[in-house]
Every structure is written in structure tokens, then in C-alpha cells.
N, C-alpha and C positions, 0 to 999 in steps of 0.2 A: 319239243326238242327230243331227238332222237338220244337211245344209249349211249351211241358212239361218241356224238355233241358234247354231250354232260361229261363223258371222260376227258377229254380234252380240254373242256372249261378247267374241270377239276385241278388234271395236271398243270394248266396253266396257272391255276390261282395257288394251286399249294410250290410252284416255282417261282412268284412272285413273293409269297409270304417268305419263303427261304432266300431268296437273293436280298430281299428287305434286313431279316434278321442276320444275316451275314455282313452287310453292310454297317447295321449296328453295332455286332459284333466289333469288328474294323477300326469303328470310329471311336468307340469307347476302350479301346486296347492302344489305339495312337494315342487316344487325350492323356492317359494312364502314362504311357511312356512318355509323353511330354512334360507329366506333372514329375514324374522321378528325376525326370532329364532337368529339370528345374530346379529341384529340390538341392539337388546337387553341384549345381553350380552355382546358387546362393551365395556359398561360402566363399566365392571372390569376390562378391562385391565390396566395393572398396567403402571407407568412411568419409567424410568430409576432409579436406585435408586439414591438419594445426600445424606450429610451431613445431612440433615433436617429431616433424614427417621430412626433419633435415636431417637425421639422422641418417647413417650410411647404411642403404640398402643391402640388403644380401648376395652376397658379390657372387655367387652362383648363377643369380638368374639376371646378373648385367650382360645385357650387348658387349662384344668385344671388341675395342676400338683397331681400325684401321690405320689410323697414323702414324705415319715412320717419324714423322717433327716432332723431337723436345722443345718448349720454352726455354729461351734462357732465363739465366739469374735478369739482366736487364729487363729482359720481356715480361717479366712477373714482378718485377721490383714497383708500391706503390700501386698494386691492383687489387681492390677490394675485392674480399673474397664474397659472392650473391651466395645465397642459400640455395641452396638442391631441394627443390619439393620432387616429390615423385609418389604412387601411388603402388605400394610391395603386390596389391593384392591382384591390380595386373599385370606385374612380372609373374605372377605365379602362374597369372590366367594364360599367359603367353605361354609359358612354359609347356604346360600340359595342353594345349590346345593350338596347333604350328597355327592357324588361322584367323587369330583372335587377334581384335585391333582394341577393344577398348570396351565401356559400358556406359549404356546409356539409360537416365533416369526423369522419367518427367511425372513431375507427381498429381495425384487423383485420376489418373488414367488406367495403371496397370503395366504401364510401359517401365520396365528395371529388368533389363537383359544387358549380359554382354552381345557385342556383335562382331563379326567377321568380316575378313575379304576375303572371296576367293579369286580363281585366276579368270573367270567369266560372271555372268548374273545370272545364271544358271542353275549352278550346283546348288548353293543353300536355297532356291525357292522349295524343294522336296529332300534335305537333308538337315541334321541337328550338326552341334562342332564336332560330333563325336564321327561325322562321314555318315550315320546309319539312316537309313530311306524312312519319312517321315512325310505328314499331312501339312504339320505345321510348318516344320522348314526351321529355319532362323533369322535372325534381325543379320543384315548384311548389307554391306558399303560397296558402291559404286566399286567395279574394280576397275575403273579408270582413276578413281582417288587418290591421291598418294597415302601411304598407312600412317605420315606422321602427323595427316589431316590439315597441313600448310595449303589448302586449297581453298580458292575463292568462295565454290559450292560442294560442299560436301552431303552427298547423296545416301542416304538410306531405304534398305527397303525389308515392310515384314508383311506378312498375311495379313488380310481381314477378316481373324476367324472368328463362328458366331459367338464363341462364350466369351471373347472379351479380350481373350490373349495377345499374346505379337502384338501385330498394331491396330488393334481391333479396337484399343483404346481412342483411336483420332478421331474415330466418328460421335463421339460428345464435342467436339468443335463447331459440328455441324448448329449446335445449341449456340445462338450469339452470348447469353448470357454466360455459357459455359467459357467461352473463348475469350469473354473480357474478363471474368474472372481468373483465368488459370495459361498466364502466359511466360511460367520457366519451365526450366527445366538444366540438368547437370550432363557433362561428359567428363566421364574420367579416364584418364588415358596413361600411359606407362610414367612418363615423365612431367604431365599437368594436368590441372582442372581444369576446365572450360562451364561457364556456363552460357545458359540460350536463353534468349528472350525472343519467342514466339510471337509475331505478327501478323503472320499472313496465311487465310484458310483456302486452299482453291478445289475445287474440282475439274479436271482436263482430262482431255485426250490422252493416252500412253505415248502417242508420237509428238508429245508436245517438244520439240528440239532446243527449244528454249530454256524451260524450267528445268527439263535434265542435259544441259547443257554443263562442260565445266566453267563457264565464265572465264577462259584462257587470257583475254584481253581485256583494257578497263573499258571498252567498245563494247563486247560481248557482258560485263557486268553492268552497266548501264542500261543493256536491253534488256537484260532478266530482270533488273529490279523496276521499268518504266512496263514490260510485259507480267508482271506477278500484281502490279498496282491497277492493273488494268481488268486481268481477266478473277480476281480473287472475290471469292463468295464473301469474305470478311477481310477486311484492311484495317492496320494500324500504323499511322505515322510515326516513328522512332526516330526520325533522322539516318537512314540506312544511307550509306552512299554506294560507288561501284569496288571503292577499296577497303570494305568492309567484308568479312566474311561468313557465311550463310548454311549453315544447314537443314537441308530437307530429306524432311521422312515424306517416306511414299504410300499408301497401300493402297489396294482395290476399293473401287468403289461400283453402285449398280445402277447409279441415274439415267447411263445409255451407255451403249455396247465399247469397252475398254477403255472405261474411265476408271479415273485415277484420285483419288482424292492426296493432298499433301499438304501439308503444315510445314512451313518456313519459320526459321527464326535466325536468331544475329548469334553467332557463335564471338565469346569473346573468353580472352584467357583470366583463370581467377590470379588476384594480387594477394595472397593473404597481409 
């Protein structure tokens, strides 16, 4: 090999070793800002709710009503007063974050984020709630959703990244044993609890229209639940019907070229 050869290897390999540690650099300066980005919004997560979470919220960070209608004395005469549950920690979360719908927790996974809507599905795959450009992104809802999550199928979606993060946790599903063992999980949201009981593990296509479909009609939720029973790597019968409501987390998955791996479960409201 000639002098000139050897230079040019040279320079090529000492260009690779620097683009290599530059990329390290990179990824260990996002994970770092991830874990602060983390760290710090801990402190909304909300508690289980009790008895004591009727108490009257901080009227600062109430929604301000619209309606011009008083009750009358007749209209209120003889109506038992229902207790107000609500969850203070995400009023706060709303407050400081225009984007934030709520927090989601499914345990032995790693999954305990709040998560967002934006105005596409877009923005938070490469942004945190704070807007700033990021690897990891954030946990973020269909923005075809509605944010008070009165929806048939309510969509989620986070990374699959490799240390475990966002939704990196669904790939222990893949484990049957895992997936019969570990089938809730909680949503906490400004005005309720919800909890999930987790049923259905699938891997698909990204164009599946079906699985991220909203289920608009009890037609269209009929086929999602006889289409999710069908194509799913792991199935549990719960009794689901098409007037039941359903949440699905999304993330990536690598079995073949834009797949999707997702976990379904039965969204249902908590009664303390």
C-alpha cells in the first residue's frame, strides 16, 4: 500500500472514530437531559385517589366555566350532592405544561409519564413537554383524541428506546408469562382515575387502519375488537364488547420493516 493509501485510510478511520464518539457524546447528553427532564416532573405525579380528594381543589388552576344557565332553587331542590374526585397534581401538570392531558402508569414496566396531545403526531415523537428537540420525545395521545378521553379508542404513542424508557417497557409482553402476569395499569387525569386492564399484545403494520382507527361507530368498534382478537400475538378474553372503551399504547417494534408492536387494554373509570 502506497503512502498516499495509508493517509487516506488514516484519515478515514480517525473520521470514523470521531463521528463514532460524537455520536456518543449526543446520546449520552440526551439520556442525561432526559433523566433531569424526568426528574422533574415526578413531582406531578399524582397519588391514588381517597375520600380526602373531595375536597375543593385550587380554584386557580380550575377550567373556567362557560355557561351563562343558573339552576333554579326547583332544579336543585332534592339533588344529592356526588362527590368531586379530581386529581390537584394534574391541574398543576396542566397548568405548567399547555399540552399535558394526563399520566400514565403501568407497573413493573417503567412506564409512569405524564403524556400529551399536540396539534399533529408529529411534534412530540422528537420533542419533551417543555417543546425542546430531544431523541426520546414524549408519551403522546392520538391528536385525533379528544383530551377529555370520552373515546372509544384512545391512542398512545412513545419510543422504543433501548434502556427501557418511554415505551420501551411493552417489549416484556412479548414474554407470555410476563403478559399473564402483569395485566393493569392506572390513568390519572384532571377530573378521574381510570384504570386498564390489559388484554391484548399484537404486532402490525403502522398502516394498520383498523387498530388506530377511532372506533367512531359501534360497526367500526366491532371490527377493531373481532380484528385485534384476530391478528394479536397474545389474547385474553375479558368480555370486551364494541361499547366498551379501550386504550392503546403504540411503540416500535423490529420484526419487519414498520412494525408496531401495541398493548390494548379496557379503560374503565375508578368508583372509590
Amino acid at each position: 500500500m502506497g503512502r498516499t493509501n495509508r493517509i487516506i485510510v488514516a484519515v478515514i478511520s480517525i473520521a470514523l472514530i470521531a463521528f463514532c464518539a460524537y455520536r456518543i457524546i449526543v446520546a449520552r447528553n440526551d439520556e442525561k437531559a432526559h433523566m433531569e427532564n424526568s426528574s422533574n416532573i415526578i413531582s406531578f405525579k399524582p397519588a391514588p385517589p381517597t375520600v380526602a380528594d373531595t375536597a375543593e381543589p385550587d380554584s386557580a388552576t380550575l377550567p373556567v366555566s362557560t355557561s351563562q344557565e343558573t339552576p333554579t332553587d326547583e332544579e336543585t331542590e332534592d339533588v344529592p350532592e356526588e362527590p368531586i374526585f379530581f386529581n390537584q397534581e394534574i391541574l398543576d401538570l396542566q397548568s405548567r405544561y399547555k399540552d399535558a392531558v394526563g399520566w400514565i402508569t403501568v407497573p413493573h414496566t417503567g412506564i409512569d409519564y405524564p403524556f400529551v396531545q399536540g396539534a399533529d403526531n408529529d411534534f412530540y415523537l422528537n420533542h419533551n413537554m417543555d417543546g425542546e428537540e430531544t431523541k426520546a420525545g414524549a408519551i403522546f395521545m392520538d391528536f385525533r383524541n379528544y383530551r377529555d378521553l370520552y373515546d372509544s379508542n384512545i391512542i398512545l404513542y412513545g419510543h422504543n428506546m433501548k434502556n427501557g424508557t418511554m415505551f420501551g417497557g411493552i417489549k416484556q409482553y412479548l414474554d407470555k408469562g410476563f403478559f399473564e402476569a402483569n395485566n393493569t395499569g392506572t390513568v390519572f387525569l384532571a377530573d378521574r382515575t381510570c384504570d386498564v386492564e390489559f388484554f391484548a399484545l399484537l404486532v402490525i403494520p403502522s398502516v394498520d387502519g383498523i387498530i388506530y382507527g377511532m372506533n367512531d361507530s359501534e360497526a367500526a368498534a366491532a371490527a377493531f375488537l373481532e380484528h385485534m382478537e384476530e391478528v394479536s400475538r397474545y389474547y385474553r378474553d375479558i368480555g370486551a364488547t364494541p361499547n366498551d372503551m379501550f386504550i392503546t399504547l403504540s411503540t416500535c417494534a423490529y420484526e419487519f420493516k414498520d412494525a408496531r408492536m401495541v398493548l390494548i387494554g379496557l379503560l374503565s373509570e375508578r368508583r372509590p
